[in-house]
C-alpha positions in Angstrom: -56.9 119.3 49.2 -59.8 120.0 51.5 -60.3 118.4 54.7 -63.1 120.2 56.2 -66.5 118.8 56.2 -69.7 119.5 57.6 -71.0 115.6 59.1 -74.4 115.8 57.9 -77.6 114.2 59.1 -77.6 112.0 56.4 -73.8 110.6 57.3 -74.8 110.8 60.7 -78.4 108.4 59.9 -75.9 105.8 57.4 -73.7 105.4 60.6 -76.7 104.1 62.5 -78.4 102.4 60.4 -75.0 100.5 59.9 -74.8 99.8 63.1 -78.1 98.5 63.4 -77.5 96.0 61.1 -74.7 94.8 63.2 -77.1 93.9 65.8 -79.8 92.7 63.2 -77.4 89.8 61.7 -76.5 88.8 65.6 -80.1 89.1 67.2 -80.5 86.9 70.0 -76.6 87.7 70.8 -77.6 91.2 70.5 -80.3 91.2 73.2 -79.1 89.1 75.8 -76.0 91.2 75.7 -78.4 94.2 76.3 -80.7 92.7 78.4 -77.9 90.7 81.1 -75.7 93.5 82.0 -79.0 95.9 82.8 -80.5 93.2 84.7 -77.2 92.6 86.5 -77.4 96.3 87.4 -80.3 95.9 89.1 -79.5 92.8 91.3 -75.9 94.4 92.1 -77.0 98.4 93.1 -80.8 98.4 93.7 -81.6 95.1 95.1 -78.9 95.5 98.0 -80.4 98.1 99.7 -83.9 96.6 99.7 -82.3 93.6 101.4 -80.4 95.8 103.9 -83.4 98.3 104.5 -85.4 94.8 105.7 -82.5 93.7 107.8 -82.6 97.8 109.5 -86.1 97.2 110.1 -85.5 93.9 111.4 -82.7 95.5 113.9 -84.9 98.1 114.6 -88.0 96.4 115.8 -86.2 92.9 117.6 -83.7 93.9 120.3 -82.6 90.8 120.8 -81.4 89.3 117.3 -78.8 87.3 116.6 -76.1 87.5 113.7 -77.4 83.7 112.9 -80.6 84.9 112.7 -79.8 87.2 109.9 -77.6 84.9 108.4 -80.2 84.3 105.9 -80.6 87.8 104.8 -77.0 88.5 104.3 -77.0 85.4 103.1 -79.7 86.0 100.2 -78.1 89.7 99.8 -74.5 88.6 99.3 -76.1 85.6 96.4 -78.6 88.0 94.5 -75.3 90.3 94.5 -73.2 87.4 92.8 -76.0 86.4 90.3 -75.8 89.8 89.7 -71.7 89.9 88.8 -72.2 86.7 86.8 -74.9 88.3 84.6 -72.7 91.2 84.2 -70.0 88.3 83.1 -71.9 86.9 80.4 -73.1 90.0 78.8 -69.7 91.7 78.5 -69.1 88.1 77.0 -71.6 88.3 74.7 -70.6 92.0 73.9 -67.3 91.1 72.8 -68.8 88.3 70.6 -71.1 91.2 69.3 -68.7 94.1 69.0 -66.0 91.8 67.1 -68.4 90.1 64.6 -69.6 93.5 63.9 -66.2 95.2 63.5 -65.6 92.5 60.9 -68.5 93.1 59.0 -67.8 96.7 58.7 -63.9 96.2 58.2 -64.7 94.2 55.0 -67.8 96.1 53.5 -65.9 99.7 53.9 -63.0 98.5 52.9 -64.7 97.1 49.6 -66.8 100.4 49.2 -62.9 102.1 49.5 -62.2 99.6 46.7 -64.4 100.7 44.6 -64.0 104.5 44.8 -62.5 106.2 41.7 -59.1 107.3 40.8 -60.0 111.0 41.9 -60.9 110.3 45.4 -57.7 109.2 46.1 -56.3 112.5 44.4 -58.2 114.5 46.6 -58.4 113.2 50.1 -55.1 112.6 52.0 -54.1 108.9 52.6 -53.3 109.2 56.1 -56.9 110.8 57.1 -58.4 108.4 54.8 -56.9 105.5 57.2 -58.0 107.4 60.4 -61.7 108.2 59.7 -62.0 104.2 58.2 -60.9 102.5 61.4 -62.9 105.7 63.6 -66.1 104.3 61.7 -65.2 100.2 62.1 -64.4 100.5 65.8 -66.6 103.4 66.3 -68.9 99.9 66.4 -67.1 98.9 69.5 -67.4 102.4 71.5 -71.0 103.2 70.5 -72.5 99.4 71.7 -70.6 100.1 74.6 -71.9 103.0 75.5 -75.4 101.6 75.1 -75.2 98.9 76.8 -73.3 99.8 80.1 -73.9 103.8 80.0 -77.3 103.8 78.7 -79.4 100.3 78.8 -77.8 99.6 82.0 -78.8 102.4 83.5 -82.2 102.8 81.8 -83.8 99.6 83.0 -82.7 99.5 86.7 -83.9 103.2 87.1 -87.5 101.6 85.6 -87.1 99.5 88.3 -86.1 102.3 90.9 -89.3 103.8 90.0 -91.8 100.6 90.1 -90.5 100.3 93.7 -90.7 103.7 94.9 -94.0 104.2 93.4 -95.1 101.1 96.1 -94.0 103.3 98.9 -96.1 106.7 97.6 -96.5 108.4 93.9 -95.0 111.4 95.7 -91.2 110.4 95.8 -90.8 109.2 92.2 -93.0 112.2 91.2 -90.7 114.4 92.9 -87.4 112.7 91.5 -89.1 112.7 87.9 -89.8 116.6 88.4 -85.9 116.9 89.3 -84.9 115.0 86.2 -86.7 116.8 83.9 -85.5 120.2 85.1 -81.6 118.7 84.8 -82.6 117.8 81.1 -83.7 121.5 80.4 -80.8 122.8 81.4 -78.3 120.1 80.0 -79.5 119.3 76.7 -79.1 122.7 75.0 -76.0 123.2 76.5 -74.4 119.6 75.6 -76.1 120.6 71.7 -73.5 123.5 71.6 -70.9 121.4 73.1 -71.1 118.8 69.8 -70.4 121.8 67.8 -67.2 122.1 69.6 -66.2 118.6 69.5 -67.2 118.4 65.5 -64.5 121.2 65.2 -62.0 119.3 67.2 -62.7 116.3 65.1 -62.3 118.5 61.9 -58.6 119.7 63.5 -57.8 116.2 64.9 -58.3 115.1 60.7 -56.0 117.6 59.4 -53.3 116.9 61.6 -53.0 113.4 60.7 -53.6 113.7 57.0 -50.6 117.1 57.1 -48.4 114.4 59.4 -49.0 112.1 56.6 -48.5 114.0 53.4 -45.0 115.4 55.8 -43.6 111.9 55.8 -44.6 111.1 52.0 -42.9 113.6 50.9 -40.3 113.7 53.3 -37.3 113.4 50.4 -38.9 116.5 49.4 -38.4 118.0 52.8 -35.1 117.4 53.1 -33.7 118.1 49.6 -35.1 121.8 50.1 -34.2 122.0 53.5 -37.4 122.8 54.8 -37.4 120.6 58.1 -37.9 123.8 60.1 -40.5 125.9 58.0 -42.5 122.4 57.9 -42.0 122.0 61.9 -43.0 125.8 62.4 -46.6 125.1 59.9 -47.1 121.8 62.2 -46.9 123.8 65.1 -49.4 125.8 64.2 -52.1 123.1 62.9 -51.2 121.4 66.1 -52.0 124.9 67.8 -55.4 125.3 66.4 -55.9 121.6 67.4 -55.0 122.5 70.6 -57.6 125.2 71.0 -60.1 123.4 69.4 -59.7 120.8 72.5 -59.4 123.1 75.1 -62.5 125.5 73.9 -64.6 122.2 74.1 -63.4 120.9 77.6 -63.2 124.2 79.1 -66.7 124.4 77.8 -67.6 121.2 79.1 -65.8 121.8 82.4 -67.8 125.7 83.1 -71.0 125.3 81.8 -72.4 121.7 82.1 -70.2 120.9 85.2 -70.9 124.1 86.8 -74.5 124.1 86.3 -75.3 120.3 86.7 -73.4 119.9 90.3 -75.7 122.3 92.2 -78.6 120.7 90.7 -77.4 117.1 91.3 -76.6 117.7 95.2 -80.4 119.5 95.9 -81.8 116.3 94.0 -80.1 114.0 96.3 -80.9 116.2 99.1 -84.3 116.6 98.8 -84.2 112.8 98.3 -82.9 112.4 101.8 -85.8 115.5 103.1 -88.0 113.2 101.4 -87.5 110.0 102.2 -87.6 111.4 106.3 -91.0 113.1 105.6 -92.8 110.5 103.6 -91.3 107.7 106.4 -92.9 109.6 109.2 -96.1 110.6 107.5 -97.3 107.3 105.8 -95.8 105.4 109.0 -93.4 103.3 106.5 -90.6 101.3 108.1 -87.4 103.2 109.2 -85.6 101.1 106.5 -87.8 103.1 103.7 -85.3 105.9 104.7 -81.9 104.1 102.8 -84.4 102.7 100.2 -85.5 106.1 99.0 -82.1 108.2 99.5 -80.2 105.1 97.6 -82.4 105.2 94.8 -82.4 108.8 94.4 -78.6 109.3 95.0 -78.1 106.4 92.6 -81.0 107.5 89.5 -79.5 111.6 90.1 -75.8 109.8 89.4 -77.4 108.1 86.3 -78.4 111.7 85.0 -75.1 112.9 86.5 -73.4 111.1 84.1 -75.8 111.5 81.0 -73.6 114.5 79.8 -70.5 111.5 79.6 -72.7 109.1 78.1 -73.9 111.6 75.6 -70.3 112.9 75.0 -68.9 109.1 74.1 -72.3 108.8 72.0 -72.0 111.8 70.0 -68.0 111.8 69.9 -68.2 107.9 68.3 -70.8 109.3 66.1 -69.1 112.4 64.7 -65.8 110.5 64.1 -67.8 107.7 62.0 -69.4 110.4 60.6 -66.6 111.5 59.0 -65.8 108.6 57.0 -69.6 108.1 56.0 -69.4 111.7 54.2 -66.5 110.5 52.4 -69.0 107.3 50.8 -72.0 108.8 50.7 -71.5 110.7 47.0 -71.6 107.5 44.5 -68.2 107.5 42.7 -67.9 109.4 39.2 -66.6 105.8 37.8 -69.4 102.7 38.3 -70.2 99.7 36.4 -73.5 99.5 35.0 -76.2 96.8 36.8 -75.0 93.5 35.7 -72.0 94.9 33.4 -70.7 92.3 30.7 -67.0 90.6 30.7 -64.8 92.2 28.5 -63.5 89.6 25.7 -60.4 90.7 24.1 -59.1 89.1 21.0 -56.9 91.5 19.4 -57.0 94.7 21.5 -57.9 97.0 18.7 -58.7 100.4 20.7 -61.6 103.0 18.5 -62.7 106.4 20.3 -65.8 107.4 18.7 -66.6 111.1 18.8 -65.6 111.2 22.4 -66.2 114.2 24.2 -64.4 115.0 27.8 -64.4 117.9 29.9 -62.6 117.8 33.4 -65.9 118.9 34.7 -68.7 117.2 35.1 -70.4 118.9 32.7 -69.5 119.3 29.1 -71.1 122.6 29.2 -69.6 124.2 31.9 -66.2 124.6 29.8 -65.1 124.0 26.6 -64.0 120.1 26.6 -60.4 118.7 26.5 -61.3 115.9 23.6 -64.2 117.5 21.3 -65.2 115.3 18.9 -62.3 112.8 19.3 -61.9 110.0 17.1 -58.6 107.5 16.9 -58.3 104.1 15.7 -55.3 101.9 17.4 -55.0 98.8 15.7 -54.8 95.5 17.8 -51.2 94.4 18.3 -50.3 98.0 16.9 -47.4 100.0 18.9 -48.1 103.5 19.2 -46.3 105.8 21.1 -47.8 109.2 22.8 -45.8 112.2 22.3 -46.0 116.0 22.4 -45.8 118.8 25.3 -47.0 118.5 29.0 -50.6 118.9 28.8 -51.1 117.3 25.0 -53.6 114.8 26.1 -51.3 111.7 26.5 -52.0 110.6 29.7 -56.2 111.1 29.7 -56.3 108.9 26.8 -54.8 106.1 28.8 -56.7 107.2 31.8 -59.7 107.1 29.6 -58.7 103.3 28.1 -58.5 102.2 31.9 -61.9 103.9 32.6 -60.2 106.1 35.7 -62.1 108.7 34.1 -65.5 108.4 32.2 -65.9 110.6 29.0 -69.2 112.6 28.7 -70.1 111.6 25.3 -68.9 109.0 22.4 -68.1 106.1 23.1 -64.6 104.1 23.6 -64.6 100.6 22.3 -62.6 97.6 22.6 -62.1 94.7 19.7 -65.9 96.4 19.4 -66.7 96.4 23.0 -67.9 99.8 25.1 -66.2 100.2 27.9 -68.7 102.0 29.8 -71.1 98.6 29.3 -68.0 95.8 30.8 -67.2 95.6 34.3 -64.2 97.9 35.7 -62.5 94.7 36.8 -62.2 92.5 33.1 -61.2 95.9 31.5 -58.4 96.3 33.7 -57.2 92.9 33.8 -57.1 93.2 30.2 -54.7 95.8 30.8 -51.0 95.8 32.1 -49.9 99.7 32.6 -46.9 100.7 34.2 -46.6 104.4 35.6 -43.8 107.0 35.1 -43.6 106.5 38.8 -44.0 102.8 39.8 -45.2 102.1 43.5 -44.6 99.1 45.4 -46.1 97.9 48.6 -43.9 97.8 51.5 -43.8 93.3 50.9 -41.0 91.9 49.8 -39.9 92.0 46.2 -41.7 88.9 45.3 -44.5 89.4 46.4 -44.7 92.8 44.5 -43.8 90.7 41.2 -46.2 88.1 41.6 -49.4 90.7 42.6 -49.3 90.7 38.8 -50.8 87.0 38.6 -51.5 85.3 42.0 -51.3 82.0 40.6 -47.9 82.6 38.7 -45.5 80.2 40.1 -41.6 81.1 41.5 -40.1 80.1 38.0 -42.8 82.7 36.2 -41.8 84.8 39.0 -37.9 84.3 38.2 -38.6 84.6 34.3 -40.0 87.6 34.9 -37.8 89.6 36.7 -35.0 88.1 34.2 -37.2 89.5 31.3 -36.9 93.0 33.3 -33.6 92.8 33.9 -34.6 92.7 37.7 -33.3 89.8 39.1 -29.6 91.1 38.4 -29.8 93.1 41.5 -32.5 91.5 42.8 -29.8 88.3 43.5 -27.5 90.9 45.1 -29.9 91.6 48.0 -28.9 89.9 51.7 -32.9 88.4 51.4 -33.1 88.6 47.7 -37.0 87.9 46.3 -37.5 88.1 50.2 -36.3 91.4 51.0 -38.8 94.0 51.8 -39.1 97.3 49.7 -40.0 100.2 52.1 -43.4 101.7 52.5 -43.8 102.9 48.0 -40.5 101.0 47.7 -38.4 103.7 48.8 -35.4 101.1 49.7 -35.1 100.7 46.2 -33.6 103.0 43.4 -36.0 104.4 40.8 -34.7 102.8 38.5 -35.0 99.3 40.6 -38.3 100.3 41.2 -39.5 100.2 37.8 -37.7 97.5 36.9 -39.6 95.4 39.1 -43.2 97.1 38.3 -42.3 96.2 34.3 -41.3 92.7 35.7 -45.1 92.6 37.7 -46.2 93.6 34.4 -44.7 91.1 32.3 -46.1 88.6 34.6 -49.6 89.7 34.0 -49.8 88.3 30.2 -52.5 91.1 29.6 -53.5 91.8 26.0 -53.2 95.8 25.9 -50.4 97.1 27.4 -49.7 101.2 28.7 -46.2 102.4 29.4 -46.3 106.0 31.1 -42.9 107.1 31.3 -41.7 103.7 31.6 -38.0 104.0 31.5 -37.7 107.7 32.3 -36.1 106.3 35.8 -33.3 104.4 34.2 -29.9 105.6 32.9 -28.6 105.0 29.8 -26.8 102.0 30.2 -29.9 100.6 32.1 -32.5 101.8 28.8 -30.7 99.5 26.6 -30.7 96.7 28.7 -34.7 97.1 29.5 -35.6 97.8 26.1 -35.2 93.8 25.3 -37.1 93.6 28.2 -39.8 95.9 27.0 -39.4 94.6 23.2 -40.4 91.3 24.7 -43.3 92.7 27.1 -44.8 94.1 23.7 -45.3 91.2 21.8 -48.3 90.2 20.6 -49.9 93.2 22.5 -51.5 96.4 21.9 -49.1 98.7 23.2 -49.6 102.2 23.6 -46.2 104.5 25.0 -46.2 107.7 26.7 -42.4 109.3 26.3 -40.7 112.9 26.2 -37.1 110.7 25.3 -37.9 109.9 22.0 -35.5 106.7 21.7 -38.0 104.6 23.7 -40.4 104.8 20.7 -38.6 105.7 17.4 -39.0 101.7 16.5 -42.9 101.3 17.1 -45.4 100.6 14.3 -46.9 104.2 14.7 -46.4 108.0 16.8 -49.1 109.8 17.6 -48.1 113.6 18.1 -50.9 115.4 20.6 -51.1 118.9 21.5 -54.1 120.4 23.6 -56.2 116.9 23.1 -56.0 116.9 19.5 -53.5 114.4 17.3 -52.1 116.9 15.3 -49.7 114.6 13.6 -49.6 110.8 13.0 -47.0 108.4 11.0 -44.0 106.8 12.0 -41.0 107.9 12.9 -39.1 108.2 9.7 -42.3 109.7 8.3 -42.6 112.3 11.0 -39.0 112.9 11.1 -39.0 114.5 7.6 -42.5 116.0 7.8 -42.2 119.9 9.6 -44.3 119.5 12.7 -44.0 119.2 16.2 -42.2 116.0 16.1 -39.2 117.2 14.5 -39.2 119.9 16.1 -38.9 118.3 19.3 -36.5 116.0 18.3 -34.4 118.5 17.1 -34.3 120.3 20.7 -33.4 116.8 21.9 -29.8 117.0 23.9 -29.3 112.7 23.8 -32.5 112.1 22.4 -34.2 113.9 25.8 -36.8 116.5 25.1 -36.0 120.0 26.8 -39.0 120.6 28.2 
């Protein structure tokens, strides 16, 4: 699988215009929590020193004042200051309001795009990086309007203030600040452009880690049956490593070049802030008090651009990482309903492929296809079972019944319906399939029985897993139909575990039915006590049955022998039993009625 991904400008532009929205279905909440926090800035570190600049002046020119005389002023200072806090209040208020109505939104409409990505995705993007880059894009919300509103708005409008004032005074000084602004943004900007490089990098390692952590904890049976605890600590080590570099490259980076060439400039801005506000006091004949105005305002506008280069780092970092997960959405997946797709209606589940044509390419032309010119006719309520060697075609027919994969060209039709013209979501609900490897959500058993009809109640539930031959062992539990199966069920035998998926499958009443494997994880003794189970499931279905041990499907209606996507042999199994063919063949090489391959 490949984890690496260039963010492009297009994921990068989806991210904001995202987040614009955000603020566009909240507007008036959206710019008061802008506005208050910025305006609060100004009343709690730029209106002070106007205030304590008069009271200098005032110190300066009466001798004899009293502390009760500037009562007032200290007075009006220390309340302009507190209106100040209390706006700051109600915007971070307001923020929170924003930022968690917005996360919401963005929870529920990626998780639905997720939803609706195909079968493939999922093959080819690890689960555990899929999870990180989802909640870096939904909270990435939360970071990104906080860096606007207390790293850049509140910055932005009380330096537009800084300026209005210390134009009164003379053009010269905010001219001269503006000059030394502009010079910090020609040095800083190219520099912090090379640094997002870096950090895009960092993200790219930071991805891999967690999606290697997670593919080292699926699999960790694996791991420990091979005994490869060490040679999969030693590989971590080293993706951990080049993490690690990644991150140090960038802050080192950040640390000698922006740092290093930023600090000089900040402390000659501030300083020729203080040689200016001395010279323009004494030549324009401006009130000692000017002095603190002008050095204040300069020290505090030069720390504003002093801390652009973290502003833009938390700005560009949010993006990146919500980047990540917009380049994941941004192709359309392979599999989508059509605009306004009809309801499948199914009567009797009869199954037709119609000179289908399917390539695992995109294109048909850019290999020969798997199915060329593909026809079969399953009958509804017919039992047909899938056999033949690994690779046959077996399993992308079903996939192709369930529309995980979409053919090229043909057409698959059910009880006279296409496929490709009914929504995703009747088609599979009109189809019950149980995997050669059943996974359960880590929720307790009953839950995972019931998720195959909601409104089934705790007797359909109970029937069920009795039909399964599940609630034997199910009663045995210290929790029973309460007791939590694992994350994939992995407290739970195999052959528990499918006993409980072919229990959520009875419980779904659907009218075509797939069984991959289906009792491939039970013993003997087990097989014949599901296969009344199964025998029952079947009824008045269309069943169709994937199986290398040929005793799950010796007693259906029909066999469908495939080898390299084509049925090369078709009857039943007394029929194919006596014909020379692949059939016989491989029951013949059967050891107890398992195939040796």
């Amino acid at each position: 699988m490949s984890e690496k991904r260039t963010i492009t400008n297009k994921a990068i532009r989806y991210v904001l215009a995202e987040y614009w929205l955000q603020y566009r279905h909240k507007p008036w909440i959206s710019f008061f929590a802008f506005l208050l926090p910025a305006v609060g800035s100004i009343f709690v570190f730029f209106v002070p020193p106007l205030i304590f600049s008069h009271i200098v002046n005032i110190l300066t020119t009466q001798k004899n004042i009293t502390l009760i005389e500037l009562a007032p002023h200290i007075a009006l200072l220390g309340g302009l200051w507190f209106f100040g806090e209390m706006l700051w209040r109600i915007g971070m208020h307001l923020d929170i309001i924003l930022e968690a109505e917005g996360i919401r939104q963005l929870c529920n409409q990626s998780f639905k795009l997720l939803m609706n990505r195909d079968y493939d995705f999922y093959s080819n993007n690890f689960a555990g990086s899929i999870t990180k880059k989802f909640f870096a894009f939904t909270r990435g919300f939360e970071n990104f309007t906080d860096a606007l509103i207390f790293n850049v708005f509140s910055q932005l409008i009380p330096m537009i203030f800084a300026f209005g004032i210390l134009y009164r005074y003379s053009p010269y000084i905010p001219f001269i600040l503006v000059c030394w602004l502009l010079f910090l943004m020609y040095i800083g900007f190219p520099i912090m452009k090379k640094r997002l490089l870096l950090v895009e990098e960092r993200h790219e390692a930071g991805s891999k880690n967690v999606g290697r952590l997670s593919d080292v904890i699926t699999n960790i049976i694996t791991i420990k049956s091979f005994a490869k605890e060490t040679q999969e600590q030693e590989y971590f080590k080293g993706i951990i490593a080049n993490f690690i570099h990644k991150f140090t490259t960038a802050a080192h980076f950040q640390n000698q070049k922006f740092d290093m060439v930023v600090s000089p400039i900040y402390v000659l801005a501030n300083a020729s802030g203080l040689v200016a506000a001395i010279y323009f006091t004494k030549q324009l004949l401006l009130p000692v008090g000017t002095t603190i105005v002008v050095f204040s305002y300069y020290s505090q506008v030069t720390r504003i651009f002093w801390e652009l280069q973290r502003m833009y780092r938390n700005i560009e970092s949010t993006i990146s990482e919500a980047g990540e997960f917009t380049q994941l959405i941004l192709d359309p997946p392979a599999v989508v309903d059509i605009p306004h797709p009809k309801k499948l209606h199914v009567t009797t589940g009869t199954i037709q492929f119609k000179e289908v044509f399917f390539s695992y390419s995109e294109k048909v032309e850019a290999k020969k296809p798997f199915l060329h010119n593909f026809n079969l006719e399953i009958l509804g309520n017919q039992k047909v079972g899938l056999v033949g060697i690994s690779g046959g075609g077996k399993t992308t027919i079903t996939r192709l019944i369930s529309r995980f994969s979409d053919i090229q060209a043909g057409k698959i039709l059910i009880d006279g319906q296409d496929i490709a013209l009914v929504s995703q979501k009747s088609l599979r609900e009109a189809i019950a399939y149980v995997p050669q490897e059943p996974l359960l959500f880590h929720r307790s058993i009953y839950e995972n029985i019931s998720y195959g009809d909601e409104k089934a109640s705790k007797q359909d539930v109970y029937r069920a897993a009795k039909i399964a031959h599940a609630d034997e062992f199910i009663r045995e539990l210290p929790k029973k139909y309460e007791t939590l199966v694992g994350e994939r069920g992995i407290k739970l035998s195999g052959g528990q575990r499918q006993r409980v998926a072919i229990a959520r499958a009875v419980l779904k009443k659907s009218h075509i039915l797939i069984l991959d494997e289906a009792t491939s994880a039970l013993d003997s003794e087990s097989e014949k006590y599901i296969q009344d189970g199964l025998k029952y499931l079947m009824q008045n279905k269309t069943a169709l049955v994937i199986a290398h041990r040929l005793s799950t499907i010796k007693h259906l209606d029909r066999i469908l022998v495939l080898d390299k996507g084509k049925i090369v042999q078709d009857g039943t199994h007394d029929e194919l039993i006596h014909t020379q063919g692949i059939y016989s063949t491989l029951w013949n090489h059967q050891t107890g009625e398992f195939l040796e391959i």
